[in-house]
Every structure is written in C-alpha cells, then in structure tokens.
N, CA, C, O and CB atoms as a CASP TS submission, in Angstrom:
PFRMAT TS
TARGET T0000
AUTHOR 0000-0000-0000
METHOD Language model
MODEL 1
PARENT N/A
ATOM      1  N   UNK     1      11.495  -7.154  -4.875  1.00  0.00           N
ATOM      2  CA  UNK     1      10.751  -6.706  -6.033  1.00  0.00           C
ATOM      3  C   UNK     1      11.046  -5.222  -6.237  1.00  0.00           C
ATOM      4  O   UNK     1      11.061  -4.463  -5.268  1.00  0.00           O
ATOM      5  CB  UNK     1       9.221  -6.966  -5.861  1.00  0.00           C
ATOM      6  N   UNK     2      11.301  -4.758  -7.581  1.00  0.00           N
ATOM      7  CA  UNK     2      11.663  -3.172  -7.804  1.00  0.00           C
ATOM      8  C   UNK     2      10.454  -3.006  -7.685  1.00  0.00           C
ATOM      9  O   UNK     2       9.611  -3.883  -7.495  1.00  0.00           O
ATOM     10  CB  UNK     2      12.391  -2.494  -9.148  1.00  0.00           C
ATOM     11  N   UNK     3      10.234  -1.471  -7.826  1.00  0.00           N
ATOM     12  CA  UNK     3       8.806  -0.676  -8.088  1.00  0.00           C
ATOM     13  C   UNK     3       8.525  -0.512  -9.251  1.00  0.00           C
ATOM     14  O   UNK     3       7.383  -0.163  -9.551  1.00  0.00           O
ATOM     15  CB  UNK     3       8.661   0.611  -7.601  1.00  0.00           C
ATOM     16  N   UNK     4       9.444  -0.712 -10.158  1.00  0.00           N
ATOM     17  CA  UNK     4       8.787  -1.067 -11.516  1.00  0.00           C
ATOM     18  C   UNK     4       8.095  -2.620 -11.596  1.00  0.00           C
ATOM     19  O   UNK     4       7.039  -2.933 -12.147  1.00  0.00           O
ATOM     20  CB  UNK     4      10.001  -0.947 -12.694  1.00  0.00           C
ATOM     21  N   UNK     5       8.696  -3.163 -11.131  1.00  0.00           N
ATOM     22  CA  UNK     5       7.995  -4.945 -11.303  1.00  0.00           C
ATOM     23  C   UNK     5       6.432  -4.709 -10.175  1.00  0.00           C
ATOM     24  O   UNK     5       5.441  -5.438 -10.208  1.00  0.00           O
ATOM     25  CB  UNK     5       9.589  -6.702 -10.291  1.00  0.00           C
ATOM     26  N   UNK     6       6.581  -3.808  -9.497  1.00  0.00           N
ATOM     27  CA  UNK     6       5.549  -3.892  -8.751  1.00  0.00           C
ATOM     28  C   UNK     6       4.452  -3.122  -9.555  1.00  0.00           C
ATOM     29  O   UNK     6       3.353  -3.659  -9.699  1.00  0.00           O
ATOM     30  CB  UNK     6       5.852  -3.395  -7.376  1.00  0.00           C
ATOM     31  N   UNK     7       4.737  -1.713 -10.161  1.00  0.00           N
ATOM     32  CA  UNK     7       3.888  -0.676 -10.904  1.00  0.00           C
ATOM     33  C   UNK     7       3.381  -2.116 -12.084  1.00  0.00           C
ATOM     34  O   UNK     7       2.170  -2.326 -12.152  1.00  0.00           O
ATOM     35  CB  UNK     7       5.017   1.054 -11.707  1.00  0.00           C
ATOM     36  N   UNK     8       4.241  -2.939 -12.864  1.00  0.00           N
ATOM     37  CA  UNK     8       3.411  -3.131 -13.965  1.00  0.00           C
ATOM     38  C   UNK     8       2.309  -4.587 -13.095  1.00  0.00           C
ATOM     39  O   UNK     8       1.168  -4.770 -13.521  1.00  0.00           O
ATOM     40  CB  UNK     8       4.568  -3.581 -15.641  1.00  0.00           C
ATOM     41  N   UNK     9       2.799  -5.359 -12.060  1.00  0.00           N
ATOM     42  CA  UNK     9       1.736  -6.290 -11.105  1.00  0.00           C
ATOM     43  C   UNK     9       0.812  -5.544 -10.850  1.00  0.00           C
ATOM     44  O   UNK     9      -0.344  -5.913 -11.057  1.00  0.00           O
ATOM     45  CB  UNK     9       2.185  -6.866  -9.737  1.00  0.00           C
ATOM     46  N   UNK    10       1.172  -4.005 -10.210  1.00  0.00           N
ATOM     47  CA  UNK    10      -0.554  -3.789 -10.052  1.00  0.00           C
ATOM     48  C   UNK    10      -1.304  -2.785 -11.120  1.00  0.00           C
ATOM     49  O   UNK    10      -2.531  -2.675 -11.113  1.00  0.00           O
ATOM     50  CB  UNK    10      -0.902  -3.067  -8.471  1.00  0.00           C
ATOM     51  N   UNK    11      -0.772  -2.328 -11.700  1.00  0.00           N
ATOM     52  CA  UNK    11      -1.591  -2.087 -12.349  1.00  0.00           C
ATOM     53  C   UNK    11      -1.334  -0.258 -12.055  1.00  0.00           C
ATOM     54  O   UNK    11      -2.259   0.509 -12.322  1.00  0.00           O
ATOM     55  CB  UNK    11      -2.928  -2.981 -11.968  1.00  0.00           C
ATOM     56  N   UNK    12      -0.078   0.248 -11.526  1.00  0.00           N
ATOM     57  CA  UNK    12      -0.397   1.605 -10.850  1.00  0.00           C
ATOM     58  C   UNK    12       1.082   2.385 -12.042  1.00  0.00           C
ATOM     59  O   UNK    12       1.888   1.603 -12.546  1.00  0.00           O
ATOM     60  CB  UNK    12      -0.128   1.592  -8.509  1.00  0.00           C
ATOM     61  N   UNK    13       1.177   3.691 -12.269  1.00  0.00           N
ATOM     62  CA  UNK    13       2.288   3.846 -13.451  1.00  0.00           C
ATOM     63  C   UNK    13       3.423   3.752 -11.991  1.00  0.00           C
ATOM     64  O   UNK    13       3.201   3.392 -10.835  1.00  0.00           O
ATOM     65  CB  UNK    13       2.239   5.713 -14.749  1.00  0.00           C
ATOM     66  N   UNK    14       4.644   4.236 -12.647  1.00  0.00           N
ATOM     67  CA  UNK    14       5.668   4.107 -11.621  1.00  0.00           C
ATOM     68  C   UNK    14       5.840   5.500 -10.784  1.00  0.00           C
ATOM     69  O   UNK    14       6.364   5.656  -9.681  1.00  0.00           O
ATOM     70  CB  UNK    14       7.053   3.679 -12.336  1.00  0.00           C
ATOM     71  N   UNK    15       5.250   6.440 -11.628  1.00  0.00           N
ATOM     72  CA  UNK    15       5.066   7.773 -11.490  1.00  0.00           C
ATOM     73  C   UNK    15       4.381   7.870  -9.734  1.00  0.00           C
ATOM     74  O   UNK    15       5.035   8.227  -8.754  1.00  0.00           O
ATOM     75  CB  UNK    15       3.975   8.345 -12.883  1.00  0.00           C
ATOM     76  N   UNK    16       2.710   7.381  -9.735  1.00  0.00           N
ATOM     77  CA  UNK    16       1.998   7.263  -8.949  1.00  0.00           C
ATOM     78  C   UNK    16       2.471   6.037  -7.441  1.00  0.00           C
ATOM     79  O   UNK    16       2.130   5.804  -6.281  1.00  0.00           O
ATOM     80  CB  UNK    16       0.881   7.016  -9.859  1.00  0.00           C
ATOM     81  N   UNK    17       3.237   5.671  -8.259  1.00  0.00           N
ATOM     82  CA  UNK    17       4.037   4.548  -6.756  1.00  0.00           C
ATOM     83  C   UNK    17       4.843   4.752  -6.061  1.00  0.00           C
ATOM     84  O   UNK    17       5.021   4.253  -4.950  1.00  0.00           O
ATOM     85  CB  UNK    17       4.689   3.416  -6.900  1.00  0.00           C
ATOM     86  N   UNK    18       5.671   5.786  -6.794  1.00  0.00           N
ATOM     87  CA  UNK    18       6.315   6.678  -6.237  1.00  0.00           C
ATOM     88  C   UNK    18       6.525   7.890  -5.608  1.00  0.00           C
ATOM     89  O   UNK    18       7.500   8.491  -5.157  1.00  0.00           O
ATOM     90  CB  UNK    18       6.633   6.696  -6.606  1.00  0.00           C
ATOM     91  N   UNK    19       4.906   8.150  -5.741  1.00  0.00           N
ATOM     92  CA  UNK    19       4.409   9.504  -4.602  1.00  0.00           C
ATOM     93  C   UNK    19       3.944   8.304  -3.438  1.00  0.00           C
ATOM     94  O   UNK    19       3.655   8.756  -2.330  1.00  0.00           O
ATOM     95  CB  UNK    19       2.663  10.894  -5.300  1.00  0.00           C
ATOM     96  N   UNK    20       3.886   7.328  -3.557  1.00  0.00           N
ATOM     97  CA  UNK    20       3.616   6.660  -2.827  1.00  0.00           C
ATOM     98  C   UNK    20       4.205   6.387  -1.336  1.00  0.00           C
ATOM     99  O   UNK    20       3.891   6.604  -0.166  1.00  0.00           O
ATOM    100  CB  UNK    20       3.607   5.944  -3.491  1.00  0.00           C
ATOM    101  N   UNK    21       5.565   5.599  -2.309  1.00  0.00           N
ATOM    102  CA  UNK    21       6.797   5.232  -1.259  1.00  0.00           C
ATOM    103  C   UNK    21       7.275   6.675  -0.757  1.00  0.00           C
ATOM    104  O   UNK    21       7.746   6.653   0.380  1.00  0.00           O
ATOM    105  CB  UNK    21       8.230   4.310  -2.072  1.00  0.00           C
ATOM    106  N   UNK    22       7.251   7.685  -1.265  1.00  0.00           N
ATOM    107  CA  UNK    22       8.067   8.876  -1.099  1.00  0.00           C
ATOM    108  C   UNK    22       7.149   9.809   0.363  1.00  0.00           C
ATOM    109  O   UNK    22       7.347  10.918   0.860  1.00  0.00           O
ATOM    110  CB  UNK    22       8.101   9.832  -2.875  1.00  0.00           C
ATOM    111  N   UNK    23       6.315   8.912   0.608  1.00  0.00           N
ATOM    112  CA  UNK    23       5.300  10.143   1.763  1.00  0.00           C
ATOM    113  C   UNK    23       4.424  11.317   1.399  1.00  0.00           C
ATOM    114  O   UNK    23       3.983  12.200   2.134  1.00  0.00           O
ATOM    115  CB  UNK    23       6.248  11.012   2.682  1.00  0.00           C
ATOM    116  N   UNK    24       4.238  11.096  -0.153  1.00  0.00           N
ATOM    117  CA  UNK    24       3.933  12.391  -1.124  1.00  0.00           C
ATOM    118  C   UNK    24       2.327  12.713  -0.854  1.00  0.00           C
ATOM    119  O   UNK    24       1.745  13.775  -0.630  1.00  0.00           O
ATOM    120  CB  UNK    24       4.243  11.997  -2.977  1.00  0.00           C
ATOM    121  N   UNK    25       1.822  11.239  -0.979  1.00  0.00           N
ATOM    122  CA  UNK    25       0.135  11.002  -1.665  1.00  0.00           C
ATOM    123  C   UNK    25      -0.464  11.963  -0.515  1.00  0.00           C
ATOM    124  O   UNK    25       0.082  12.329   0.526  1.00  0.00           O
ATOM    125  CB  UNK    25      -0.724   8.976  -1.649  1.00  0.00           C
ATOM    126  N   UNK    26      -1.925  12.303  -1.080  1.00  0.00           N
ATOM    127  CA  UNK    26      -2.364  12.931  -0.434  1.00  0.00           C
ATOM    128  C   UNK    26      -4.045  11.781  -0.027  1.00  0.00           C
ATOM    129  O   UNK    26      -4.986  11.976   0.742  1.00  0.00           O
ATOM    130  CB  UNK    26      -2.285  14.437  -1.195  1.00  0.00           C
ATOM    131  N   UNK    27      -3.693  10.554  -1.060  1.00  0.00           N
ATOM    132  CA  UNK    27      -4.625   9.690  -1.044  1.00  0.00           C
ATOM    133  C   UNK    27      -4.298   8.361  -1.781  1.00  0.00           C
ATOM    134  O   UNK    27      -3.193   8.223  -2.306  1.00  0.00           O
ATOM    135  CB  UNK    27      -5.716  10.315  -1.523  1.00  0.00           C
ATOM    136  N   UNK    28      -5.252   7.365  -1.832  1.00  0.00           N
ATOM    137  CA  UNK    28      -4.671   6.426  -2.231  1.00  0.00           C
ATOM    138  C   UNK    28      -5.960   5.450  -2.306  1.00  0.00           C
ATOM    139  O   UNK    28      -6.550   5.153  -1.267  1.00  0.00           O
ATOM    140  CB  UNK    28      -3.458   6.096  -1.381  1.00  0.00           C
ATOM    141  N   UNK    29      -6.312   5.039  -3.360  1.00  0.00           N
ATOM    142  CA  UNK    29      -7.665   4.216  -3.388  1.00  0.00           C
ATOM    143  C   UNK    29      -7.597   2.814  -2.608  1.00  0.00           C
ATOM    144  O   UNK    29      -6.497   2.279  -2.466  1.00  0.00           O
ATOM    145  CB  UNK    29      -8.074   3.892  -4.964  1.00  0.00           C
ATOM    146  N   UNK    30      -8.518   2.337  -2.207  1.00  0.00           N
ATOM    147  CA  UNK    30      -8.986   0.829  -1.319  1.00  0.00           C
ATOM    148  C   UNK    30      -7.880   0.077  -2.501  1.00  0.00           C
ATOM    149  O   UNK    30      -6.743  -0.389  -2.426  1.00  0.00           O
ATOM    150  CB  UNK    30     -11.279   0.128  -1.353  1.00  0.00           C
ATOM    151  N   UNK    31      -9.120   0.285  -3.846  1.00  0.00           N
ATOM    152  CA  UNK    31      -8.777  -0.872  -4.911  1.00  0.00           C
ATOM    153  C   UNK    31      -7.027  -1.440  -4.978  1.00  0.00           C
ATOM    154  O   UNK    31      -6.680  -2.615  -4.854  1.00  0.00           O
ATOM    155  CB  UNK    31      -9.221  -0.149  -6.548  1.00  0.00           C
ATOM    156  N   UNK    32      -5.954  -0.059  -5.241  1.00  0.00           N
ATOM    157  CA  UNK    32      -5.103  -0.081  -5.435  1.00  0.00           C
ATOM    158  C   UNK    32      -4.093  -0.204  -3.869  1.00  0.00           C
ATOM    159  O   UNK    32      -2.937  -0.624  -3.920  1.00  0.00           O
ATOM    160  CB  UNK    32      -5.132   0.864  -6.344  1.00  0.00           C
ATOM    161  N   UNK    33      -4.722   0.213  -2.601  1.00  0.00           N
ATOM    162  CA  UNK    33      -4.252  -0.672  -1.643  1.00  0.00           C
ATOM    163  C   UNK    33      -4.164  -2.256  -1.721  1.00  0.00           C
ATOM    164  O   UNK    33      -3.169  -2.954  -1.528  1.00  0.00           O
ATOM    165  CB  UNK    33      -4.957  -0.388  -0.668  1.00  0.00           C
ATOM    166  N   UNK    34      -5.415  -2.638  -2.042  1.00  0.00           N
ATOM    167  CA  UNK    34      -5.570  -4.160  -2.029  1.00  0.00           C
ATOM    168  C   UNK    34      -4.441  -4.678  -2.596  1.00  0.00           C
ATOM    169  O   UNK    34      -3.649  -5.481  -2.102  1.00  0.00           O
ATOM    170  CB  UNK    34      -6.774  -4.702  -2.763  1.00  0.00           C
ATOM    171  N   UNK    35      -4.422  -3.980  -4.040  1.00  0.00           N
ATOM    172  CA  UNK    35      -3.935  -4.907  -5.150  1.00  0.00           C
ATOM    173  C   UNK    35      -2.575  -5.324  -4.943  1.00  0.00           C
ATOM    174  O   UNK    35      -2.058  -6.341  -5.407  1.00  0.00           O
ATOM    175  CB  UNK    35      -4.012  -4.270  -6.508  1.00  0.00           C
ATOM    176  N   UNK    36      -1.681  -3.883  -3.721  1.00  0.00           N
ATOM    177  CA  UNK    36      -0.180  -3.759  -3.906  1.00  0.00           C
ATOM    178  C   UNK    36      -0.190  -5.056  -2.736  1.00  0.00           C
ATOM    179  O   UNK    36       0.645  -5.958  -2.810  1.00  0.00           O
ATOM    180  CB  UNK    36       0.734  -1.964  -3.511  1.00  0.00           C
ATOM    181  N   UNK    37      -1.292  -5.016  -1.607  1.00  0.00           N
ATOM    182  CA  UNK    37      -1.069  -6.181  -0.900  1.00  0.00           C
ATOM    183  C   UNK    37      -1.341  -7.534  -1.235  1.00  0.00           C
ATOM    184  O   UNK    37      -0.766  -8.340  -0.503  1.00  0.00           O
ATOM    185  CB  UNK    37      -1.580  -6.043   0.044  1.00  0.00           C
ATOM    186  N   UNK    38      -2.141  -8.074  -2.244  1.00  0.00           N
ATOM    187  CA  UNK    38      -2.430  -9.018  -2.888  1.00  0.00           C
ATOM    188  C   UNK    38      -0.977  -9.320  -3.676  1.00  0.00           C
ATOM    189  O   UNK    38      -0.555 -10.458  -3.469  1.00  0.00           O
ATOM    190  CB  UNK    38      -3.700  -8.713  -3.678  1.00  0.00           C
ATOM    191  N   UNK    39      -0.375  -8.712  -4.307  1.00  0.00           N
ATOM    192  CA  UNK    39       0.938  -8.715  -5.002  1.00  0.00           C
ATOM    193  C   UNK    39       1.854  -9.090  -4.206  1.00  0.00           C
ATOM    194  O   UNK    39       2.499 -10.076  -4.562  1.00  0.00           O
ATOM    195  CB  UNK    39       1.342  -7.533  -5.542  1.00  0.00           C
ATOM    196  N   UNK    40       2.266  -8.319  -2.654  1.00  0.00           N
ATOM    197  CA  UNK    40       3.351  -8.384  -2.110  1.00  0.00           C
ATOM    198  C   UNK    40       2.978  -9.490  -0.635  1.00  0.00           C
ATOM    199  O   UNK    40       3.814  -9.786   0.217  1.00  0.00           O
ATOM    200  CB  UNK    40       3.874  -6.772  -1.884  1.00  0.00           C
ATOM    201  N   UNK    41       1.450  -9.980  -0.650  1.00  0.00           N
ATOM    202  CA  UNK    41       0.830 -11.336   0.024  1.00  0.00           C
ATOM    203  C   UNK    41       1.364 -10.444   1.005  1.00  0.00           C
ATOM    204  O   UNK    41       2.518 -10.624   1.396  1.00  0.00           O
ATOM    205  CB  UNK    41       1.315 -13.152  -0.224  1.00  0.00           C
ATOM    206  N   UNK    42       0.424  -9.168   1.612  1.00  0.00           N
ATOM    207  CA  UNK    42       0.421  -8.672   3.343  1.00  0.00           C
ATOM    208  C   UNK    42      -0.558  -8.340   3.571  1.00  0.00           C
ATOM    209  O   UNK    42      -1.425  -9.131   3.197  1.00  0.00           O
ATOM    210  CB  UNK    42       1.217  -7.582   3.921  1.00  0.00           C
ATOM    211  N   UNK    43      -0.887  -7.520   4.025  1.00  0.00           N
ATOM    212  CA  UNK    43      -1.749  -7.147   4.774  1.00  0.00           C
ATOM    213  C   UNK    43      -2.214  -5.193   4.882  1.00  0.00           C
ATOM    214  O   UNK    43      -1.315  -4.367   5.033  1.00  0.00           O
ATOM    215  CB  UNK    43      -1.159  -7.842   6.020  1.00  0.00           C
ATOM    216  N   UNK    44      -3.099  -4.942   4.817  1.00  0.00           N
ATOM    217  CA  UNK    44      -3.040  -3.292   4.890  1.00  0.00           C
ATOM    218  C   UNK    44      -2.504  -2.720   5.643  1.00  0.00           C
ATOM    219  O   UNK    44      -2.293  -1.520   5.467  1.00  0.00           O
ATOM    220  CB  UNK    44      -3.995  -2.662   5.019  1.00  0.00           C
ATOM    221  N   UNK    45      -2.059  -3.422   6.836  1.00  0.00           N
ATOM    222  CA  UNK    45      -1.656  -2.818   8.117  1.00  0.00           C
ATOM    223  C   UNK    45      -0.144  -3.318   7.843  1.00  0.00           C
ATOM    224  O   UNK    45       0.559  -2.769   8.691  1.00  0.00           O
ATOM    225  CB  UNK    45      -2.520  -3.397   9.642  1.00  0.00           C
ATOM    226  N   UNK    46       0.464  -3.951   7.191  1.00  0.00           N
ATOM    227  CA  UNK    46       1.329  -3.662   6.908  1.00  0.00           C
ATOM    228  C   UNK    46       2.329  -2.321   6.289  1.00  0.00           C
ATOM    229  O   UNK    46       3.510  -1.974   6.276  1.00  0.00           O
ATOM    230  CB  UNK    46       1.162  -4.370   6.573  1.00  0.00           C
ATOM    231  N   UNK    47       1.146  -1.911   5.863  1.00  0.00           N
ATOM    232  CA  UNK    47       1.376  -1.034   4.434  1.00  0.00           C
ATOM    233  C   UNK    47       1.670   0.618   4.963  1.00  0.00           C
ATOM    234  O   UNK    47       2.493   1.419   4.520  1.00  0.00           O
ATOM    235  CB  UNK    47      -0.299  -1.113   3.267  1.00  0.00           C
ATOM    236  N   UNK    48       0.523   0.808   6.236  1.00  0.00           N
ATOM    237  CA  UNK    48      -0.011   1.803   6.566  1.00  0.00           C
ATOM    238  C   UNK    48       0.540   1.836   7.991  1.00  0.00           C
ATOM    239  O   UNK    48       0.706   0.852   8.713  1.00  0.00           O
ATOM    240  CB  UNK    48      -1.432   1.800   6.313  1.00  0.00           C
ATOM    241  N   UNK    49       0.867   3.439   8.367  1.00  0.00           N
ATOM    242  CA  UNK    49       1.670   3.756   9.460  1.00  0.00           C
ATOM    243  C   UNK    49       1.366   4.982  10.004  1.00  0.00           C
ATOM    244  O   UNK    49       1.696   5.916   9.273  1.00  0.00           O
ATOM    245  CB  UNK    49       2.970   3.722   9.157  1.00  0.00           C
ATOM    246  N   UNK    50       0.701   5.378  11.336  1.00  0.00           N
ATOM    247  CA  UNK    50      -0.158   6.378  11.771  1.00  0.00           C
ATOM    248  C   UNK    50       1.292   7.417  12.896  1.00  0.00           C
ATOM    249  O   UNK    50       2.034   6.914  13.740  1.00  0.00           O
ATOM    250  CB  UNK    50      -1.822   5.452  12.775  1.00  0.00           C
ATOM    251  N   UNK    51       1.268   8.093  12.698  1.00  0.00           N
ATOM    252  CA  UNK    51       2.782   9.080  13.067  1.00  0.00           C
ATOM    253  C   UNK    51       2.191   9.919  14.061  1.00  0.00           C
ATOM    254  O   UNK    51       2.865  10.784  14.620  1.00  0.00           O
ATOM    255  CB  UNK    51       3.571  10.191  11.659  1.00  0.00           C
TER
END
C-alpha cells in the first residue's frame, strides 16, 4: 500500500503521514493510531518502537 492509498483510508493528509514514517512527529493521536492499524489489520505494537 503507498502512503497516499493509506493517507486517503485513514483519513490523515499525506503531509501528516509523512512526519510520521519520517521519525518527525512529536505526537500522534490514539484515534489516528487505531485507524492506520485497523487499515493495515495490526496491531499498535506493531506500529510503535521504543529506542
């Protein structure tokens, strides 16, 4: 799945998905966690990675 097919599934611009993937965010809402895992059928702990 691109990050555009993913930005318009959840609902996030491509702008904001891409501070995402990039290590940028400084935050990131529950709602819009859920949604990218509901979309891509994982899990939060998939998503999320403690360094």
């Amino acid at each position: 799945m691109t990050l555009t097919e993913l930005s318009r599934e959840v609902g996030v611009t491509l702008a904001n998905l891409s501070i995402l993937k990039n290590d940028r965010a400084k935050a990131i809402r529950f709602s819009t966690l859920a949604a990218i895992c509901r979309v891509l059928d994982c899990q939060i702990g998939d998503l999320l990675v403690i360094d």
